[in-house]
C-alpha positions as CSV (number, residue, x, y, z in Angstrom):
1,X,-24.3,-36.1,83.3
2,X,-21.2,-35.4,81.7
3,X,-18.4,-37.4,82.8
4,X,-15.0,-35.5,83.9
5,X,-11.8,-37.0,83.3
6,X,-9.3,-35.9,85.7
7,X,-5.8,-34.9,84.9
8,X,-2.9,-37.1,85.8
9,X,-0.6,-35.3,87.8
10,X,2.5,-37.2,86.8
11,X,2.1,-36.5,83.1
12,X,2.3,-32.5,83.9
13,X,6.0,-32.1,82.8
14,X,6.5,-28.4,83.7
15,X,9.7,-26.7,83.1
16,X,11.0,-27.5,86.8
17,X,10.4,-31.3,86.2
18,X,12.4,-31.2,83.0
19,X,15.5,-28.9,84.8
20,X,15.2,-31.6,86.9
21,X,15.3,-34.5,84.4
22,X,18.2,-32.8,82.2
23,X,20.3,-32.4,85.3
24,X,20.3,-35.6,86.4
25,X,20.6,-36.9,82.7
26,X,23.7,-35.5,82.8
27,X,25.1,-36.5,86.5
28,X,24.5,-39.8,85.2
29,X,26.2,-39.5,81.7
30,X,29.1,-37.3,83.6
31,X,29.2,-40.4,86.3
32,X,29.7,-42.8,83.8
33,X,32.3,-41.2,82.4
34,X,34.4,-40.7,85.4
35,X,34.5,-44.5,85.8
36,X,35.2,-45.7,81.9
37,X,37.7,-42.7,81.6
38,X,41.3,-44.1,81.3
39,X,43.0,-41.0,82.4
40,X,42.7,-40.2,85.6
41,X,42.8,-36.2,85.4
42,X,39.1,-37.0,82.4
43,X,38.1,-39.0,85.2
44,X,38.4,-36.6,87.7
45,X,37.1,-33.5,85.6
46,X,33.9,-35.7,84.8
47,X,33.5,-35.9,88.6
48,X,33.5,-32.6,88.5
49,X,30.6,-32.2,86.6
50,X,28.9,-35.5,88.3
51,X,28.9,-33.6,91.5
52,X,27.8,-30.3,90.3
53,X,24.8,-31.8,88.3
54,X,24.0,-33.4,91.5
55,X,24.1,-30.5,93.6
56,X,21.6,-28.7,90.5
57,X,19.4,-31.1,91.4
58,X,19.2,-30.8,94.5
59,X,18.9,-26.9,94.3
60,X,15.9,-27.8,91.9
61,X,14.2,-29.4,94.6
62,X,14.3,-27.0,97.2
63,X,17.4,-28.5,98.8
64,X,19.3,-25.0,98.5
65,X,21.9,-25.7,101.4
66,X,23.0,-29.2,100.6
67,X,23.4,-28.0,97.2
68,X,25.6,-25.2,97.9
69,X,27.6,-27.1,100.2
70,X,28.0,-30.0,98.0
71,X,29.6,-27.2,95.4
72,X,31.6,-25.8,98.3
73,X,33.0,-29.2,99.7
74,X,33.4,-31.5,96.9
75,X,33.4,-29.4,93.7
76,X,35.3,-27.1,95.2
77,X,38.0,-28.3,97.5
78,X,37.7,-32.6,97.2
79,X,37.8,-32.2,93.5
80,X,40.7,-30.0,93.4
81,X,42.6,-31.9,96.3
82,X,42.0,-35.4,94.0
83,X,43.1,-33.5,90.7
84,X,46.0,-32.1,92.7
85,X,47.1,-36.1,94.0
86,X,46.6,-37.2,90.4
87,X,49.3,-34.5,89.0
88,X,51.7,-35.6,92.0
89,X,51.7,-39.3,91.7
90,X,54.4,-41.1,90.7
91,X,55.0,-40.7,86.8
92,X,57.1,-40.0,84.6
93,X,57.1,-36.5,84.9
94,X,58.6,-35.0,81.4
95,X,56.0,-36.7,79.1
96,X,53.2,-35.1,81.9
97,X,54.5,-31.2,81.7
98,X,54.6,-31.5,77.7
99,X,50.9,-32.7,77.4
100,X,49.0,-30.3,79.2
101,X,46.9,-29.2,75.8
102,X,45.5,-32.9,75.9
103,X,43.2,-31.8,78.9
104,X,41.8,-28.8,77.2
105,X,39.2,-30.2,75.1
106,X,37.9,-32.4,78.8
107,X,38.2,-29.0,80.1
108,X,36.0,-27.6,77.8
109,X,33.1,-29.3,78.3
110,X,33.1,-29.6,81.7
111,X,33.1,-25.7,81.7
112,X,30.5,-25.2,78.9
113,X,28.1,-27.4,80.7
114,X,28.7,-26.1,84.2
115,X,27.7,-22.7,82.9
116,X,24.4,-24.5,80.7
117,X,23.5,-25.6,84.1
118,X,24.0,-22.4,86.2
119,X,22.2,-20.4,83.9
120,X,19.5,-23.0,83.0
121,X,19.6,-23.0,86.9
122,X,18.8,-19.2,87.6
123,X,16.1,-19.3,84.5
124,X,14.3,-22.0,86.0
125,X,14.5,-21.0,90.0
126,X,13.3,-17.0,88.7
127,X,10.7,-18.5,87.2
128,X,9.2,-20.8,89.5
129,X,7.3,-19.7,92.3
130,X,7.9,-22.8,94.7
131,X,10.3,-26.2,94.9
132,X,9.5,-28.8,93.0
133,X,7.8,-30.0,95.3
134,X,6.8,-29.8,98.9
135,X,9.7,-31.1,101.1
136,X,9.9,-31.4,105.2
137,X,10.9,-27.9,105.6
138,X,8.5,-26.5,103.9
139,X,5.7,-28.6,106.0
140,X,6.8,-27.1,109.2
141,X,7.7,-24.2,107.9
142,X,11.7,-23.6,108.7
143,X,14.4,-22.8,107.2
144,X,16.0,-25.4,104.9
145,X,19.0,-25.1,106.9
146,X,17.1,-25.7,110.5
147,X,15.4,-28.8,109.4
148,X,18.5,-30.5,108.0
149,X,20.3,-29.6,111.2
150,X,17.5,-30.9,113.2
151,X,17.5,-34.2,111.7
152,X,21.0,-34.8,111.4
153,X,21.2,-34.5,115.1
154,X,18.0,-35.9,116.1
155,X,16.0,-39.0,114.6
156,X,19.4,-39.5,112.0
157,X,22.3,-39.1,114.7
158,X,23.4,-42.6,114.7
159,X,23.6,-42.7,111.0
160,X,25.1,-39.8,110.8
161,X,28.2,-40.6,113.1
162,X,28.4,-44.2,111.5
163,X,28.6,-43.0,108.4
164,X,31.5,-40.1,110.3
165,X,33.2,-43.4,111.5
166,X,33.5,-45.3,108.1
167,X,34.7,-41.5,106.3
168,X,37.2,-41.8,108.4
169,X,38.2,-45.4,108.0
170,X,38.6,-45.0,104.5
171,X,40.8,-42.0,104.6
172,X,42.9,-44.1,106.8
173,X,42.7,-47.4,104.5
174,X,43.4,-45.2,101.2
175,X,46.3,-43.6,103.3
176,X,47.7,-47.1,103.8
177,X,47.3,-48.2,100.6
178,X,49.3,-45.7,98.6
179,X,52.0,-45.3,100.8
180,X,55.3,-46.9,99.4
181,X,58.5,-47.5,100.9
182,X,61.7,-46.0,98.8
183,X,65.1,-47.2,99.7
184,X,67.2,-44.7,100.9
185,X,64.2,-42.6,102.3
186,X,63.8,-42.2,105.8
187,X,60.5,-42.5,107.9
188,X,59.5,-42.3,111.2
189,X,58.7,-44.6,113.5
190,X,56.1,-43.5,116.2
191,X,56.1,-46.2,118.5
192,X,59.9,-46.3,118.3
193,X,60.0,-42.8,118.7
194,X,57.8,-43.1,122.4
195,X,59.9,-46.0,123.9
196,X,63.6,-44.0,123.5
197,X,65.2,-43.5,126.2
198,X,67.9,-40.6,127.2
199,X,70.7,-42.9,127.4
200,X,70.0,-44.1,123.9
201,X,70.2,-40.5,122.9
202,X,72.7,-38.4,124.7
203,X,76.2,-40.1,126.2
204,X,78.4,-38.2,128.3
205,X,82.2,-38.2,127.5
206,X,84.9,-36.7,129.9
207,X,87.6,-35.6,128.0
208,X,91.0,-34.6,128.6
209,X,91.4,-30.5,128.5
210,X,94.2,-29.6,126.1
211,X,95.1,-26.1,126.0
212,X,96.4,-25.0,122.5
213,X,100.3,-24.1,122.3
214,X,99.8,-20.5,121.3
215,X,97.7,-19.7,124.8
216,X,100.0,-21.2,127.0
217,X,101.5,-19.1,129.8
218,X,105.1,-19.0,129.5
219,X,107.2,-20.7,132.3
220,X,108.4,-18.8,135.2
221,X,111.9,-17.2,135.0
222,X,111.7,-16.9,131.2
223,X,112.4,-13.3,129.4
């Protein structure tokens, strides 16, 4: 009897598995450039496109929502928050407003292969008739949306509030870090500010009336 050899499933490179390669190719290359980059508005516009590749990826799979919100959240308004700190530290501001043109070629490619990826994106996700490949949504049959919440709040909801917890520890720590004392500036002091007392801030004077010279009442008897 003739002898059938059958196919190897993970040599079947179709055109979602290769959208899929090329995007995270490039989160990784984009990624490694944010961290070798020496100026820190290249750094952050690499990020840019780390995160975006990411959330292509993602999209690729069948993840649609945490792709979209990673676009939404990070891209979109982390991104922009980091590139807006990195203009507002403390430089020397003349030499900063004169080289804005130095960004533009950064700029460039970011852009270029954010729109490569959004409408390699759209090609790929038209053509394709599932995800790449069968995730825990599609098993019970929900929405992407529903399952996520459902284990976020469920079987992950310890993880999920750790990792809350440490988000928020690190915003305070980076908080910390970068704040700098100026002489001359003037800062508030919370705990200070809860243990005043009235008598440290109001004093009541009694003062001697004085009526001006000009609204006096002339003396009795005078014309």
């Amino acid at each position: 009897m003739p002898r059938t050899v059958e196919a190897d499933p993970s040599m079947d490179f179709d055109l979602q598995t290769l959208a899929f390669l090329g995007f995270a190719a490039v989160a990784a290359a984009a990624a490694l450039a944010a961290i070798t980059a020496r100026n820190p508005v290249h750094a952050v516009l690499w990020l840019v496109l780390t995160f975006f590749s990411v959330a292509c990826t993602w999209i690729i799979g069948g993840a649609e929502f945490l792709g979209i919100a990673l676009v939404l959240v990070y891209v979109g308004a982390v991104m922009v928050l980091f590139l807006f700190v990195v203009m507002m530290l403390d430089m020397d501001k003349a030499p900063a407003r004169q080289g804005y043109v130095r960004y533009l070629p950064v700029g460039l490619v970011v852009a270029v292969v954010m729109l490569v990826q959004m409408l390699a994106l759209i090609g790929v996700r038209s053509a394709a008739e599932a995800p790449l490949a069968d995730n825990a949504a599609v098993a019970v049959d929900v929405p992407n949306t529903t399952w996520l919440a459902r284990a976020l709040f469920t079987e992950f909801m310890l993880p999920f509030e750790v990792a809350a917890v440490i988000l928020t520890v690190a915003v305070v720590a980076a908080v910390m870090l970068t704040l700098r004392r100026r002489p001359g500036a003037r800062h508030q002091n919370p705990s200070e500010q809860v243990r005043v007392r009235v008598a440290d801030r109001l004093r009541m004077v009694k003062m001697q009336a004085e009526v001006p010279a000009a609204h006096a009442k002339p003396e009795e008897g005078a014309q």
